[in-house]
Structure formats: structure tokens, C-alpha cells
KEFIPA-582675 format. One record per atom (N, C-alpha, C, CB): atom name; z, x negated, y negated. Coordinates in steps of 0.2 Angstrom, whole numbers, padded with zeros to 4 digits. Glycine has a CB too. Example, Ala and Ser with C-alpha at 12.3 -4.5 7.8 and 13.67 -1.06 7.14 Angstrom:
BEGIN
site a:N w:0039 u:-0066 v:0028
site a:CA w:0039 u:-0062 v:0022
site a:C w:0039 u:-0066 v:0016
site a:CB w:0045 u:-0057 v:0022
site a:N w:0035 u:-0064 v:0011
site a:CA w:0036 u:-0068 v:0005
site a:C w:0039 u:-0064 v:0000
site a:CB w:0029 u:-0070 v:0003
***
This chain:
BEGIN
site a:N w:0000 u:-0004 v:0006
site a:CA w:0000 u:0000 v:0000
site a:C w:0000 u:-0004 v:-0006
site a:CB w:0006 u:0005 v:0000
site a:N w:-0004 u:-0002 v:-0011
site a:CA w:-0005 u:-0006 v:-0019
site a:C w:0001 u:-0004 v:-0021
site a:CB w:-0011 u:-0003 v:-0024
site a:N w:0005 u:-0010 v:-0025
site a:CA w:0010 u:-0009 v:-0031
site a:C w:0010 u:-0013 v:-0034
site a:CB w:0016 u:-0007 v:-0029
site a:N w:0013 u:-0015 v:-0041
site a:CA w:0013 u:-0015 v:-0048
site a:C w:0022 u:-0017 v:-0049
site a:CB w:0010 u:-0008 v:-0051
site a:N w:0023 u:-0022 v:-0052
site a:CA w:0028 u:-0023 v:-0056
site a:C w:0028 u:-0029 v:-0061
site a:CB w:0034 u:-0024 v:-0051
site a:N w:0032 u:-0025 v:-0067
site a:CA w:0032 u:-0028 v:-0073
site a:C w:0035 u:-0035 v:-0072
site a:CB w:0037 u:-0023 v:-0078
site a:N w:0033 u:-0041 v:-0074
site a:CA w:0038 u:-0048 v:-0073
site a:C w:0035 u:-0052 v:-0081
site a:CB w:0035 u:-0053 v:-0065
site a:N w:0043 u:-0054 v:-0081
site a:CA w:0042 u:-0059 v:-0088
site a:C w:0044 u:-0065 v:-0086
site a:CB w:0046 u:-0056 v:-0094
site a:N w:0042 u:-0069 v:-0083
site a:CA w:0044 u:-0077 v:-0079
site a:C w:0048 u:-0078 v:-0085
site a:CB w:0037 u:-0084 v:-0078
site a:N w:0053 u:-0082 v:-0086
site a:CA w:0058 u:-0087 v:-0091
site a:C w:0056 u:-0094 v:-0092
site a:CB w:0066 u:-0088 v:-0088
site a:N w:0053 u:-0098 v:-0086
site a:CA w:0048 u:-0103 v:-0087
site a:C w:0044 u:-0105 v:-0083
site a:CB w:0049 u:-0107 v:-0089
site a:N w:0040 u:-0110 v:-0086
site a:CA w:0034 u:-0112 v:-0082
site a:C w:0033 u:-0117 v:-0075
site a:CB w:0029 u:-0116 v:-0087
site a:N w:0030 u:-0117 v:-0071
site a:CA w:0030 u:-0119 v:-0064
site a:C w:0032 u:-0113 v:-0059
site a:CB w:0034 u:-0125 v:-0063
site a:N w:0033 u:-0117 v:-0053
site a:CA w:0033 u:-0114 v:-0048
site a:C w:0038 u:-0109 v:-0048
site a:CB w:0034 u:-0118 v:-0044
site a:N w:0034 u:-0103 v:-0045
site a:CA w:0042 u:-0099 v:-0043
site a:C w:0039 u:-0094 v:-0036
site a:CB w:0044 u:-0093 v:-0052
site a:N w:0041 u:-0089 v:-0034
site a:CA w:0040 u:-0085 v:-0028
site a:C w:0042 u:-0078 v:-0029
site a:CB w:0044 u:-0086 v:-0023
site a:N w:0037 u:-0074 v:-0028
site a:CA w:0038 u:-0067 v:-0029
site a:C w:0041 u:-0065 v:-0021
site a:CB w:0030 u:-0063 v:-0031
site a:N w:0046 u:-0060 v:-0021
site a:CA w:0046 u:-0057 v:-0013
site a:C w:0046 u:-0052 v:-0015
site a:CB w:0052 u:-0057 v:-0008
site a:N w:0041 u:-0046 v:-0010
site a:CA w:0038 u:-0040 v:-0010
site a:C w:0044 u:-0037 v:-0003
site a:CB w:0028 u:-0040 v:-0008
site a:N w:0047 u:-0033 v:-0003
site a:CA w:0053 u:-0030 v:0001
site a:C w:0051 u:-0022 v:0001
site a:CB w:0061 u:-0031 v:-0003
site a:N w:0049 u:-0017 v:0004
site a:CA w:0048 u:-0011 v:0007
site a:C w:0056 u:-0007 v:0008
site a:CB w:0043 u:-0012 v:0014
site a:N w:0055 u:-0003 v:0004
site a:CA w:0061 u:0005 v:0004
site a:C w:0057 u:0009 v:0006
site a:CB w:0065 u:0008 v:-0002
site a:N w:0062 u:0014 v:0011
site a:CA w:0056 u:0019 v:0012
site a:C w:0061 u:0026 v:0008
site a:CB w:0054 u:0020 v:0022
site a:N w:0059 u:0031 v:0010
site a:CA w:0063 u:0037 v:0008
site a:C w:0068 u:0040 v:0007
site a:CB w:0063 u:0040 v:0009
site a:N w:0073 u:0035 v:0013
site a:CA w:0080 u:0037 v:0016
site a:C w:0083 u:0029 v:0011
site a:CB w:0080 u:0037 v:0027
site a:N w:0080 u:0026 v:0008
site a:CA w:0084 u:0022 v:0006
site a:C w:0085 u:0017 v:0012
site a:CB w:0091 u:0025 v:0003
site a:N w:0082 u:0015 v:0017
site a:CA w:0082 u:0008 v:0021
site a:C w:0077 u:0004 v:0017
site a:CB w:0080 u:0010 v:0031
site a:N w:0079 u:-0003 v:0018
site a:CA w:0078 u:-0008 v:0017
site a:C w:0075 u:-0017 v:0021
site a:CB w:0083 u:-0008 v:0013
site a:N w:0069 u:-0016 v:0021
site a:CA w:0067 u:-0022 v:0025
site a:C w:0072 u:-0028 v:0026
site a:CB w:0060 u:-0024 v:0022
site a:N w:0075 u:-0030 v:0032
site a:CA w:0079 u:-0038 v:0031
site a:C w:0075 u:-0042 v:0026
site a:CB w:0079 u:-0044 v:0039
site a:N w:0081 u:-0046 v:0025
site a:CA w:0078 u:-0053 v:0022
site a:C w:0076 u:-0057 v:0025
site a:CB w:0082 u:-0057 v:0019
site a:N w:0078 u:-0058 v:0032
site a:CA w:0077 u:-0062 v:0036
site a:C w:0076 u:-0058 v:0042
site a:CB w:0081 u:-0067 v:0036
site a:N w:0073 u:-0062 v:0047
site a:CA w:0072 u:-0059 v:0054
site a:C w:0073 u:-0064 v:0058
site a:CB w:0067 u:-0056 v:0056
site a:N w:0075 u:-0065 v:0067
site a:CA w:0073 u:-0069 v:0071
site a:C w:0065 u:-0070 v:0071
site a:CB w:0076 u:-0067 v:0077
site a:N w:0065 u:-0078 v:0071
site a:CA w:0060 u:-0080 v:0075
site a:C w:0057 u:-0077 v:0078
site a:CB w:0062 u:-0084 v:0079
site a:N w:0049 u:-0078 v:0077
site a:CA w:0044 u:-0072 v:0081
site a:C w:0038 u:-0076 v:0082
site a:CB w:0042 u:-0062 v:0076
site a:N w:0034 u:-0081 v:0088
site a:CA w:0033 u:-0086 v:0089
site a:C w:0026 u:-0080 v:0089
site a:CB w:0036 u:-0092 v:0095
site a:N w:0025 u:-0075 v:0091
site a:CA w:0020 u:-0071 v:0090
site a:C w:0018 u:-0068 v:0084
site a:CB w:0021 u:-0067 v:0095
site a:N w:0021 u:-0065 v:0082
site a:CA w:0021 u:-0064 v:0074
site a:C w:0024 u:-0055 v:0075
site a:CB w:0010 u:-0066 v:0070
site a:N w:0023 u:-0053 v:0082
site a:CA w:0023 u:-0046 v:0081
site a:C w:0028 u:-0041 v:0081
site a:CB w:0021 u:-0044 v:0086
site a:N w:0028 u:-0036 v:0076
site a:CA w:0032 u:-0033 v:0075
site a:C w:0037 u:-0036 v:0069
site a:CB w:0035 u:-0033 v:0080
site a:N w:0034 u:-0040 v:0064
site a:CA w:0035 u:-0044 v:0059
site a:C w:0038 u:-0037 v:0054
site a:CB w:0029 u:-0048 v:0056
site a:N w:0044 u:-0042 v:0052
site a:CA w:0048 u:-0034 v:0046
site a:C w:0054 u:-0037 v:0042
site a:CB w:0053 u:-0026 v:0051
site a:N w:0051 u:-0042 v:0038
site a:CA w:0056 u:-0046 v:0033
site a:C w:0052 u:-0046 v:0028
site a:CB w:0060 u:-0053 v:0036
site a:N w:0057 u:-0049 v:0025
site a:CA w:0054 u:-0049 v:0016
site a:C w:0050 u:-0054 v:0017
site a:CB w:0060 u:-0053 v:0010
site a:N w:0043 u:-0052 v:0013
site a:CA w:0038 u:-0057 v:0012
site a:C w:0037 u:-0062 v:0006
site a:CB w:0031 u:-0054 v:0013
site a:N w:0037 u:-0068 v:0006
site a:CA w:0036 u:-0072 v:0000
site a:C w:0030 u:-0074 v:-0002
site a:CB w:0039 u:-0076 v:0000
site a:N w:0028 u:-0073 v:-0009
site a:CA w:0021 u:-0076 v:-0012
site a:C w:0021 u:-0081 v:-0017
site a:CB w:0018 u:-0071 v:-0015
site a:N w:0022 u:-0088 v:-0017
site a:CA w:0022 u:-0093 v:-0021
site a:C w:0020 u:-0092 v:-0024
site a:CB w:0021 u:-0098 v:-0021
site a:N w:0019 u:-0092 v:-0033
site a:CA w:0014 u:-0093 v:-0037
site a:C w:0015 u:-0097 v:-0041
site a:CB w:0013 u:-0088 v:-0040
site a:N w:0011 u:-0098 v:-0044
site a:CA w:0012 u:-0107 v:-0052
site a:C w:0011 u:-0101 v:-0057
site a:CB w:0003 u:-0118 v:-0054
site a:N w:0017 u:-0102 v:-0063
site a:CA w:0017 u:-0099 v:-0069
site a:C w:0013 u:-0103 v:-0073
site a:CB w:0022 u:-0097 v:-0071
site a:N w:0009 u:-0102 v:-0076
site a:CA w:0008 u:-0107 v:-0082
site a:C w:0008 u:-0104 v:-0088
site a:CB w:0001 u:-0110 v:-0082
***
């Protein structure tokens, strides 16, 4: 699903966005999960590096 959020970095370089899913009941994706050498069933917070310039 597409979403949108307002960010005002505080400064420049490196930083990481995490994208975290709520659903209707107010449950919240972990932050972390075990190890998943397969990848399946993935369901934790996902991180996107980005460079601020």
C-alpha cells in the first residue's frame, strides 16, 4: 500500500526511515523478528537508508 509522511530531517547525511504497519485493531508490526534464513513470512519493521542532503 502507498503512503506519505511529512519529515523535516534536523541534519544532513545519513539517516533511516522505518515503515511499521498498524492495522485496525491497533496491532503493531515487531521491531524485530527471529531469524528467517528463508525470508518467509517476514513481519518486522522495515528499514530504508537514505542520504539527506
Amino acid at each position: 500500500m502507498r503512503w506519505t509522511a511529512d519529515w523535516v530531517p534536523r541534519e544532513r547525511g545519513p539517516a533511516v526511515l522505518l515503515a511499521r504497519a498498524t492495522d485496525r485493531s491497533g496491532r503493531r508490526q515487531p521491531v524485530a523478528t527471529a531469524h528467517n534464513t528463508q525470508g518467509y513470512l517476514f513481519d518486522a519493521v522495515v528499514r530504508h537508508p537514505v542520504t539527506v542532503t
